[in-house]
C-alpha positions as CSV (number, residue, x, y, z in Angstrom):
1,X,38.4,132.8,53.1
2,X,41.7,130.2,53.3
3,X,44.6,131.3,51.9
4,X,46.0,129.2,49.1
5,X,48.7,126.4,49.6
6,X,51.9,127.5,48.4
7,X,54.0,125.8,45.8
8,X,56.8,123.0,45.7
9,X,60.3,123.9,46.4
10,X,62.5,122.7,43.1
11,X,64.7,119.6,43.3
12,X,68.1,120.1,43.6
13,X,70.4,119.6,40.3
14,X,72.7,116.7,40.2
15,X,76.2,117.4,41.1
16,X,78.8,116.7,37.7
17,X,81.2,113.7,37.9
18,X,84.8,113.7,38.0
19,X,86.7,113.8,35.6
20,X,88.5,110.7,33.8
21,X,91.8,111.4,33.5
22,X,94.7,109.6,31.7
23,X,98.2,110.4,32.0
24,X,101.3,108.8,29.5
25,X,104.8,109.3,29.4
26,X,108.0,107.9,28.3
27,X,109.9,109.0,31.8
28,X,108.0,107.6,35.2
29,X,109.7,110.1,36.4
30,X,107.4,112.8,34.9
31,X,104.1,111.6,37.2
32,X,105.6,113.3,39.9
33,X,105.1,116.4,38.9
34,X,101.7,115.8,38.5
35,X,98.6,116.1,40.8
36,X,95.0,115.5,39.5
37,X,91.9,115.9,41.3
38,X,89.2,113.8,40.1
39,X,86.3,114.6,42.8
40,X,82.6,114.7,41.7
41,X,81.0,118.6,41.8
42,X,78.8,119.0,44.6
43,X,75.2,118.2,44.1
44,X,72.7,121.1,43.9
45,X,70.5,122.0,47.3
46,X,66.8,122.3,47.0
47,X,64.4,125.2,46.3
48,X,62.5,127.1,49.3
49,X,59.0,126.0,49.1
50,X,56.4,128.4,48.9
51,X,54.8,130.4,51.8
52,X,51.1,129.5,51.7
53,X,48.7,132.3,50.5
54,X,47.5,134.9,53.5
55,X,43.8,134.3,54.6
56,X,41.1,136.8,53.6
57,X,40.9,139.7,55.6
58,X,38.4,140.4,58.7
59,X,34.4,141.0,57.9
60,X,32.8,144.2,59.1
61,X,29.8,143.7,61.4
62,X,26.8,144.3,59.5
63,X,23.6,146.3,60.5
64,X,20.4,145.6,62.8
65,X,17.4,143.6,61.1
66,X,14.0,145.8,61.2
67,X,11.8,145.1,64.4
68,X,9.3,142.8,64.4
69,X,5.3,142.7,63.5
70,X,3.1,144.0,65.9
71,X,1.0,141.3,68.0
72,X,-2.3,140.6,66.8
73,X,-5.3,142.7,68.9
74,X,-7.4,140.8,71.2
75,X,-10.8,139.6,70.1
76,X,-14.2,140.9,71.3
77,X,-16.0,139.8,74.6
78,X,-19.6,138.9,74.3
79,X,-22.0,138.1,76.9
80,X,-25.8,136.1,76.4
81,X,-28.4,137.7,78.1
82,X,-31.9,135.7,79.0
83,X,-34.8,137.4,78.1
84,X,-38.4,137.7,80.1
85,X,-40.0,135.6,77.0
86,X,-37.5,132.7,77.7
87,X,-35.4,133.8,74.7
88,X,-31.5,134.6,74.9
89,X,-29.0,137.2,73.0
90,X,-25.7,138.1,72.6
91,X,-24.8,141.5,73.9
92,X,-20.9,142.8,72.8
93,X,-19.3,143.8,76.0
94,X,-15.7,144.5,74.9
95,X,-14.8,145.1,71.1
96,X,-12.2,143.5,69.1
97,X,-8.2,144.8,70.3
98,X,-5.9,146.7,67.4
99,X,-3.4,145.2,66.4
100,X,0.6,146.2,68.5
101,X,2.8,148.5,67.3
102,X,6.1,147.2,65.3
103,X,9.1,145.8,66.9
104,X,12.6,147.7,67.7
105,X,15.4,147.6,64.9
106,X,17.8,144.8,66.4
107,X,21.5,145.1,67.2
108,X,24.0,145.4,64.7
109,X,26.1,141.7,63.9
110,X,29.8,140.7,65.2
111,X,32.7,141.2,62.8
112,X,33.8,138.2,60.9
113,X,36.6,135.6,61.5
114,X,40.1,136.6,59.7
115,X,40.8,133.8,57.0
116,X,43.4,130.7,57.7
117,X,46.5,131.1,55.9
118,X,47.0,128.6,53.2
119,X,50.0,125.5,54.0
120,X,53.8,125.9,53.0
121,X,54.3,124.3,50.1
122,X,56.1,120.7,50.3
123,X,60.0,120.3,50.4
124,X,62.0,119.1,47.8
125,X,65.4,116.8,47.9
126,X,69.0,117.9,47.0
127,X,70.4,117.0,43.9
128,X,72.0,113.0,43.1
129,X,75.6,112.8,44.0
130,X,77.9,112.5,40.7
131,X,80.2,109.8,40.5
132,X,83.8,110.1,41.3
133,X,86.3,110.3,38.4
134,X,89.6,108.4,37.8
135,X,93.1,108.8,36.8
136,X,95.0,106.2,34.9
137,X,98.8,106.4,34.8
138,X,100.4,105.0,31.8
139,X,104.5,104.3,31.6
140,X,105.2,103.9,27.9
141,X,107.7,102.9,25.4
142,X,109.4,105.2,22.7
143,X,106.6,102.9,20.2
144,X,103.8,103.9,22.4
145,X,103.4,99.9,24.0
146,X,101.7,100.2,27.7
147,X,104.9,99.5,30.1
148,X,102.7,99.5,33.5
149,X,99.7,101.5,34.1
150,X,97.7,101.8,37.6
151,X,95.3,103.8,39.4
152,X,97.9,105.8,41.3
153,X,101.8,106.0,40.5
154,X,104.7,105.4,42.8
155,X,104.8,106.0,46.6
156,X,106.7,105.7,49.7
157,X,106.3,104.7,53.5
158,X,109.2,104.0,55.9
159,X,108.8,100.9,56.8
160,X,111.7,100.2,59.4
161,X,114.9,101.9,60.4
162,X,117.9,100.9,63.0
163,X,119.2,103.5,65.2
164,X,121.9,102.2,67.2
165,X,124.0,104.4,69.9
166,X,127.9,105.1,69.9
167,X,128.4,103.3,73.0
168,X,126.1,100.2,72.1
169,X,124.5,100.5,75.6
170,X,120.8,100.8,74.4
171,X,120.7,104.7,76.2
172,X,120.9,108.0,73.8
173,X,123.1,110.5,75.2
174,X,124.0,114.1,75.0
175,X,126.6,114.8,72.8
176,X,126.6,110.9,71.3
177,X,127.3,109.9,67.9
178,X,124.4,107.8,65.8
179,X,124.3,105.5,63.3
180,X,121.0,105.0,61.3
181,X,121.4,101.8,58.9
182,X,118.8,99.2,57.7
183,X,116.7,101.8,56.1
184,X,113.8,100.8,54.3
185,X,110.9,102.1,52.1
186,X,107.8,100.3,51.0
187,X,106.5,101.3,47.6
188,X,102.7,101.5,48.4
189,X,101.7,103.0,44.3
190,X,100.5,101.2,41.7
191,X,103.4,101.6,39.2
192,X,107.3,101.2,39.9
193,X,109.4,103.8,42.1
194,X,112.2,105.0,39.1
195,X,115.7,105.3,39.8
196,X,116.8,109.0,41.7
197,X,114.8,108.7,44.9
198,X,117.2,111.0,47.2
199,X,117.0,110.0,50.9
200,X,118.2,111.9,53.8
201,X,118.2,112.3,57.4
202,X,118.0,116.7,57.9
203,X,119.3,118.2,60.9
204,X,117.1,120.0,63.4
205,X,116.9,121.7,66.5
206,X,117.1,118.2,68.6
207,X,119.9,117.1,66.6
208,X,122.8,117.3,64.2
209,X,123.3,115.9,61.4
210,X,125.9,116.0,58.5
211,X,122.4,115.6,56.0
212,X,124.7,113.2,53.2
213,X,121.8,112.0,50.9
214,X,121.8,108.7,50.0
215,X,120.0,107.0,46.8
216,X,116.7,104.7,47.0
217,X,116.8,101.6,44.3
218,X,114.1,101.3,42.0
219,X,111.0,99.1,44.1
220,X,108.2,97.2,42.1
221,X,105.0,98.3,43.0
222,X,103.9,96.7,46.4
223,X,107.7,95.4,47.3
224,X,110.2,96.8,49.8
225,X,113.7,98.9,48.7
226,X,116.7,98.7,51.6
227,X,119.1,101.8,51.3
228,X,123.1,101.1,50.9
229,X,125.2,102.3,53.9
230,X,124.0,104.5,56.8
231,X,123.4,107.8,58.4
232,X,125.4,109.7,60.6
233,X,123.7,111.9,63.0
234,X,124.8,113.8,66.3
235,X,122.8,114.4,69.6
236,X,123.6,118.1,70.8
237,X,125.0,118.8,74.1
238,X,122.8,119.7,77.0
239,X,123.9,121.8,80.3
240,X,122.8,119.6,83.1
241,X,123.3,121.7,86.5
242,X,124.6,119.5,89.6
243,X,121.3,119.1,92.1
244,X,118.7,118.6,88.9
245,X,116.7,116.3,88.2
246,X,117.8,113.3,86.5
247,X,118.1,114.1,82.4
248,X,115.2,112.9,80.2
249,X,114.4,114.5,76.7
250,X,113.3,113.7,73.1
251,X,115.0,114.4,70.5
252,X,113.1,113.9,67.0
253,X,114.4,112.3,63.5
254,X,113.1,111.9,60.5
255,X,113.8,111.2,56.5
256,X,113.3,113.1,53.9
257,X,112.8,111.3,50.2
258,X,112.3,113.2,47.2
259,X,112.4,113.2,43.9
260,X,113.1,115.7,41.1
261,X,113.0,117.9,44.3
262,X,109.1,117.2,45.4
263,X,108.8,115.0,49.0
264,X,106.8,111.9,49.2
265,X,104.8,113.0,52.1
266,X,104.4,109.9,54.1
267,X,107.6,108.6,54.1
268,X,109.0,110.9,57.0
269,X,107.8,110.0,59.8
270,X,108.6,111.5,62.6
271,X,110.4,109.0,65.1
272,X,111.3,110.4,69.2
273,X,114.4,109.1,70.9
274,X,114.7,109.2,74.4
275,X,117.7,111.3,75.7
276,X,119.2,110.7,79.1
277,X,122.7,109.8,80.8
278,X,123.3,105.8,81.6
279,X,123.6,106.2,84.7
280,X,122.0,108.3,87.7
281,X,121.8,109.0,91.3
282,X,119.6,106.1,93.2
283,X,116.0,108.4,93.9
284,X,114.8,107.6,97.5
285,X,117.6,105.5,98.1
286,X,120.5,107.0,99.1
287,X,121.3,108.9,102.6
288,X,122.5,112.0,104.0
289,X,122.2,112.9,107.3
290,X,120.3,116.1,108.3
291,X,122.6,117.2,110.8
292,X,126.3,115.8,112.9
293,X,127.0,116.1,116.1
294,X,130.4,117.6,116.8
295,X,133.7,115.2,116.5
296,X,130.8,112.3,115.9
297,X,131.0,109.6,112.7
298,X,128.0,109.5,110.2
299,X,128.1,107.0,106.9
300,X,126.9,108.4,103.6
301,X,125.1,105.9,101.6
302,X,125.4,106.8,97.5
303,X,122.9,104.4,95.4
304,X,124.0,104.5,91.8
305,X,120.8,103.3,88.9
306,X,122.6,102.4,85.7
307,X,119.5,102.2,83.0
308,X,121.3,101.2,80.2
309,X,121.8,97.3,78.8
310,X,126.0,97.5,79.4
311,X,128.1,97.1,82.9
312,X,129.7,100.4,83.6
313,X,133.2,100.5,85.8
314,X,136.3,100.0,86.1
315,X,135.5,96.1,86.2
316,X,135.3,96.4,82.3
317,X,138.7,97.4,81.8
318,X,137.5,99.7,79.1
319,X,138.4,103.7,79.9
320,X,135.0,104.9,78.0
321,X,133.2,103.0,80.9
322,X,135.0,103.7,84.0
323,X,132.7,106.0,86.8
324,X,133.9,107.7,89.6
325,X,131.3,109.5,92.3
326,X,132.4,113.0,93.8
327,X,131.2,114.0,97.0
328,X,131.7,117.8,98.0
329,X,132.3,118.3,101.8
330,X,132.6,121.1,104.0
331,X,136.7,121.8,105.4
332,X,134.9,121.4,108.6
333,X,134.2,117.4,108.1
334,X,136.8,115.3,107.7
335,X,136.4,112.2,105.8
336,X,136.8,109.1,108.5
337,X,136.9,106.5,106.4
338,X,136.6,106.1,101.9
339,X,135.9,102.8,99.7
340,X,139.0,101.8,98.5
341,X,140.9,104.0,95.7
342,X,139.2,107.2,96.6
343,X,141.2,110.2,96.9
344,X,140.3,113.7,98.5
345,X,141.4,117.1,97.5
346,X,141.1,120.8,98.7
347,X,139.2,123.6,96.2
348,X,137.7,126.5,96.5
349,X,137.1,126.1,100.1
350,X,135.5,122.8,99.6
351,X,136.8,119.3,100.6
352,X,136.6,117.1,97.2
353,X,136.2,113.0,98.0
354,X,136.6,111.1,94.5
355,X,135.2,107.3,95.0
356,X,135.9,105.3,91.7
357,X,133.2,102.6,91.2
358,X,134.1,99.2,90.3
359,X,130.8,97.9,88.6
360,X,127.6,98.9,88.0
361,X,125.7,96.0,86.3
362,X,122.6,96.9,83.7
363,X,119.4,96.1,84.8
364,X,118.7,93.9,81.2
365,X,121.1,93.6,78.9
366,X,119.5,93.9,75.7
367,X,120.3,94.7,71.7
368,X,116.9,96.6,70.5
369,X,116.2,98.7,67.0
370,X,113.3,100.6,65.8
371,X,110.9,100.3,63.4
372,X,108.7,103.3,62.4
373,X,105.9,103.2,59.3
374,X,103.1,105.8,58.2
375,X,100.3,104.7,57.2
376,X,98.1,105.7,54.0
377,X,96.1,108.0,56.2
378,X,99.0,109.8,57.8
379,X,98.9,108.2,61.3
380,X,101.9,107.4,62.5
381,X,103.3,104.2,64.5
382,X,106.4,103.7,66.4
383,X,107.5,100.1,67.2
384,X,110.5,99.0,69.7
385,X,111.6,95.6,68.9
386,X,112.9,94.4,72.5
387,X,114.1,97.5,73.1
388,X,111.7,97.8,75.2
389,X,113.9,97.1,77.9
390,X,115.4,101.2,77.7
391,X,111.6,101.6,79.1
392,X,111.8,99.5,81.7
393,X,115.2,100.4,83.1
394,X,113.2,103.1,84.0
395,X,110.8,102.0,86.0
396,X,112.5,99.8,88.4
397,X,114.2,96.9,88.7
398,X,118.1,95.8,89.4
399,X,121.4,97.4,88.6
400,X,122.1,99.2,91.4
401,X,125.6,99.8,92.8
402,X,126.4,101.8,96.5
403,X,129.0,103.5,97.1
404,X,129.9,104.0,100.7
405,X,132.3,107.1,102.6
């Protein structure tokens, strides 16, 4: 026979809600010590249904029927006969048959047909979802009276910071001083950021940094708090063999705010600065010859690319800014002819031709600052406000000077 159906698989429980939390103090300073976590328990899974009962079991083949009845006999043959006297009779030629003998036992019957199993039983759904719970800060006074209260306390996003260069030329050197003013954080909680928000600017591998805190104003909930003075910070020296390629690095910087020692996680951003000298050898553009013919005259072209937003020379007047090209030549070459206040030495074997530059105009001069924000969900965003134009000094452009020997 069919197996029986199995049974239903349970329902799920419902998962537990979060909790409703509520938090008071006399010191806003306290909530940041504290962390709830409201989320709703996790609803229950479903029962396994039942497996549906196992079918009956084979039937053994059962025995032959008996044989059959014997036919019936065949029935006596008569015959009439005529008589001399006109008369007729019956005469019995062949008497009635017997009956046939019974029929053979038949063969015995196939086996049965196993059973169908019976169906799973139906599945059932997880448990409902619980709903999640709260937390409600409350700032008191000493009476008790509700200050502020909110969802969520105090909390802190960079919102925009100026980093400006030593030299005011728009490039980040090696070695060159920074000054970080202008800095801002946005308050993002629900309740007001308290007095003793310490803000500073740590050193790292990419840079130094004499890490003097400085202290946040209180911000209203929603409103933005500007920090009094500025940073100092230092990027390190870098070796930079003669016949490499052009300089370009990152160097990384980013704040640190805290308060009764614990960081607010999304206000340090990390912000990348682009590290590279002003100026740099033209690529593609300037000339040496492969070889020189003896007691023949070659000109060397020398393209200088300066990609920062000041001139560079001695055509400023200022010593910071003066440049000078030095070609090293073999003894062998004399120097023909040199631009104009050159001068040529003898060291280690090596003719030394010094050709001071005169001017080498930016591509664009600009003035640029940067602005850097995390968002709620920890992405983060760096935005040049027309300093865009350090890009593009890279890519291109004018501000080229030659240099001829």
């Amino acid at each position: 026979g069919r197996g029986g159906d199995g049974g239903a698989a349970g329902r799920g429980g419902s998962a537990g809600c979060g909790a409703a939390v509520e938090l008071s103090s006399t010191d806003p300073r306290a909530f940041m010590c504290i962390v709830t976590r409201t989320k709703p328990g996790k609803p229950g899974l479903p029962g396994k249904p039942g497996a549906g009962g196992r079918g009956g079991r084979v039937g053994i083949k059962g025995p032959g029927g008996p044989g059959g009845f014997g036919g019936q006999g065949g029935r006596p043959i008569f015959k009439t006969l005529q008589l001399d006297d006109g008369q007729s009779q019956s005469v019995l030629i062949k008497p009635e048959g017997a009956p046939g003998p019974l029929g053979a036992v038949g063969d015995p019957g196939e086996d049965g047909k196993r059973g169908e199993d019976g169906a799973e039983g139906a599945e059932a759904e997880a448990g409902s979802a619980g709903s999640a719970g709260s937390t409600l800060f409350k700032l008191t006074d000493a009476a008790g009276h509700v200050l502020e209260s909110g969802g969520s306390r105090y909390d802190l996003v960079l919102s925009h910071v100026r980093v400006e260069d030593h030299m005011a030329d728009g490039v980040f050197e090696p070695g060159e001083l920074l000054r970080l003013s202008e800095v801002r954080f946005r308050n993002r909680g629900a309740l007001s950021l308290p007095a003793g928000v310490r803000v500073v600017f740590p050193a790292t591998s990419a840079m130094h940094s004499s890490e003097e805190p400085r202290v946040l104003p209180p911000i209203a909930a929603g409103c933005e708090g500007e920090i009094e003075g500025s940073f100092e910070m230092r990027v390190p020296a870098m070796a930079h063999e003669a016949g490499e390629a052009p300089l370009h690095t990152k160097a990384a910087i980013f704040p640190l705010a805290t308060l009764l020692g614990r960081h607010f996680c999304y206000a340090s951003p990390v912000i990348e600065l682009d590290v590279r000298h002003p100026l740099r050898l033209g690529r593609g553009e300037s000339s040496l010859p492969p070889s020189l013919e003896h007691g023949a005259a070659v000109e060397v072209r020398v393209v200088l690319e300066n990609i920062s937003q000041i001139e560079y020379g001695a055509a400023t007047g200022r010593k910071s800014r003066h440049v000078a090209v030095r070609v090293c030549l073999p003894l062998q070459l004399g120097v023909h002819e040199a631009p104009e206040g050159s001068t040529v030495t003898e060291d280690l074997g090596l003719s030394w031709l010094l050709i001071p530059i005169h001017s080498v105009p930016p591509r664009q001069p600009a003035h640029g600052e940067h602005t850097a924000e995390k968002g709620p969900d920890g992405a983060q965003g760096l935005e040049r406000e027309q300093s865009d134009a350090k890009e593009r000094s890279a890519v291109g452009g004018d501000g080229a000077t030659e240099g001829e020997g």
